[in-house]
N, C-alpha and C positions, 0 to 999 in steps of 0.2 A: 422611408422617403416621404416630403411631403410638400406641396406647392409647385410652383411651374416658374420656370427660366423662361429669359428670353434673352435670345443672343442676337446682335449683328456683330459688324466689325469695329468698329474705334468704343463700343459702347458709351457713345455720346449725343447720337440721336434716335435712331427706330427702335432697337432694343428697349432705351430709357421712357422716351413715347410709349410703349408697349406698357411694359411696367407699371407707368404711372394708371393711364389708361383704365386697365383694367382692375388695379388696385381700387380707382375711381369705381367703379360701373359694376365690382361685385359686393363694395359697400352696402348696395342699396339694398342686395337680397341677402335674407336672413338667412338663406341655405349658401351663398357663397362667401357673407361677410368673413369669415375666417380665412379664407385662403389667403396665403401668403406668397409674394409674388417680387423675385428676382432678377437682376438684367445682369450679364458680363456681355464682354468682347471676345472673337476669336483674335484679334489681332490688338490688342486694347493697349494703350501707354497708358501707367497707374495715375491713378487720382487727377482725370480730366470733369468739370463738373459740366451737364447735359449743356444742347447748344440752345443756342436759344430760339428757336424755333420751337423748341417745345417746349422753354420754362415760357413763354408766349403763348401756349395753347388755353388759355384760359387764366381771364383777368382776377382772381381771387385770389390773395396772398399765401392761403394754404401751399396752393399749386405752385406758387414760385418758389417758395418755400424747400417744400422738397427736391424741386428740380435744380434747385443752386445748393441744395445739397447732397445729390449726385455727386461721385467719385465714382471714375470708370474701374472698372476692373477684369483683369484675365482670365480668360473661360481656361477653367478647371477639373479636373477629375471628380473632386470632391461638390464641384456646385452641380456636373451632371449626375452622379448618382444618388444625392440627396431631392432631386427632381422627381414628381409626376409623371410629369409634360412639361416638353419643351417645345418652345417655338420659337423658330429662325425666320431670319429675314430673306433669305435665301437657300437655295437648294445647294449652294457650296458650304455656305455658313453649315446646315445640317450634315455635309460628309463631313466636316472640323467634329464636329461634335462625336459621330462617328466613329470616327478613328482613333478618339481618345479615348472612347467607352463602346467597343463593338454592342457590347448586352443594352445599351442605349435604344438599340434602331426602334423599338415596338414604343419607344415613348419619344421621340425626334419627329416633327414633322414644323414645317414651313410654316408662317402666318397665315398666309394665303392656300395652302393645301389644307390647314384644317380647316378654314370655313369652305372649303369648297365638300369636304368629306361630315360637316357638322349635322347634316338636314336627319331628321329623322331621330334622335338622340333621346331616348327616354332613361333619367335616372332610377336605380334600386330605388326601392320605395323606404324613405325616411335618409335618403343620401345628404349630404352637406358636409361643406371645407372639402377634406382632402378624398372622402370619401367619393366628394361628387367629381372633383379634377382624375380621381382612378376610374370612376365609372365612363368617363368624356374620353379618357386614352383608349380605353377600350375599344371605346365604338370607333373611335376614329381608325383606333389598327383594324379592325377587323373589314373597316372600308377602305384598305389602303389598296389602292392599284385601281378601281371601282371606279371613280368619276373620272369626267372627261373633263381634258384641259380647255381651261378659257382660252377665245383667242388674243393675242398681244401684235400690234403691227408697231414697226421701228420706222424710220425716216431718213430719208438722205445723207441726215447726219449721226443719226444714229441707231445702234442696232437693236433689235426687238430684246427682251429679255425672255428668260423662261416664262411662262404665265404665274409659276405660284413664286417670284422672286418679288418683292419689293426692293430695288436696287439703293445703292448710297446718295443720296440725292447731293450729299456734300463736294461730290467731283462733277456734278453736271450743272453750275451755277442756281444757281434762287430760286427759278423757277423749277428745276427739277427738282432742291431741296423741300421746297411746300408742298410741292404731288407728293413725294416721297413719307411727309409727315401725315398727310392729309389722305392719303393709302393705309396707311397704318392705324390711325384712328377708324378708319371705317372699319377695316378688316378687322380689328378688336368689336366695335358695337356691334357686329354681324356674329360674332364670336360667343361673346355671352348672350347676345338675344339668345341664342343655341343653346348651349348651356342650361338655361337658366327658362327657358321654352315651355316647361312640363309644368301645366295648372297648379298642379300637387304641392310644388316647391311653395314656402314662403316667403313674400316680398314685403318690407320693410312699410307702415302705411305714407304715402306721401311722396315714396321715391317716383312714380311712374314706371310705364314700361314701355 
């Protein structure tokens, strides 16, 4: 196995966000540049290319680049057991995964449940690439069940979500679509801050942290 999925459902927006993201952001460190990093859909129609709200997230043509070359794709037997970690945009998203790879469960967890289980996280010493994403599932199963859920409030018009779900912002117009991208980017930088947290590792000169 090696590298980390990220699924939603049309794999057109949070998953691809996702992917891109942290492709971005483990660049900078020397201990995670290698890691390789995947998106499909549980529900996905073939070769849709990301939406644009996220080939939007950032004005440098690299970034668009890749994001208009996105093609969605259908979550797979074979893309979850060649995974790390995975991370879902939802807590349904994750039973899909699931149920398609029961031996999955110790490496399946939500965007938002791993950074809420992230704090604390020291790599093996001399860890990097896949070595470091095995040592990150680790600690995250081992704190599985352990933290308390954020609280999430819903509104007259709408109903609260689970707290570790970032929902599809594509059925709840614009504005739910920009929270929804813009949930996602954070909970990714919150992600590898974690990750990538431990003195020890080395960072790239110049990147920042």
């Amino acid at each position: 196995m090696s590298g980390i999925l990220t699924v939603c459902d049309a794999n057109v927006c949070r998953s691809v966000a996702a992917e891109l993201l942290l492709t971005e952001q483990f660049s900078r460190h020397l201990a995670a540049a290698g890691i390789q990093v995947q998106s499909r859909g549980a529900q996905a129609l073939p070769a849709h290319s990301a939406c644009r709200l996220v080939e939007d997230l950032r004005d440098d043509e690299a970034w668009r680049s890749r994001a208009r070359k996105h093609q969605s794709a259908q979550l797979d037997v074979a893309a979850i057991e060649e995974a790390d970690l995975i991370l879902t945009a939802t807590i349904s998203t994750r039973a899909s995964v699931v149920s398609l790879v029961p031996s999955a469960r110790r490496r399946v967890f939500t965007l938002r449940e791993a950074v809420s289980s992230a704090s604390g996280f020291i790599p093996s010493t001399g860890a990097a690439g896949d070595d470091l994403v095995r040592d990150f599932t680790a600690h995250l199963d081992s704190r599985r069940g352990l933290q308390s859920l954020p609280t999430t409030r819903g509104s007259r018009w709408r109903r609260a979500s689970h707290p570790f779900d970032i929902a599809d912002g594509h059925t709840g117009g614009h504005r739910a679509h920009v929270e929804a991208v813009a949930q996602v980017e954070k909970a990714v930088s919150q992600l590898v801050g974690a990750m990538t947290a431990d003195p020890t590792l080395p960072f790239l000169p110049g990147g920042g942290r």
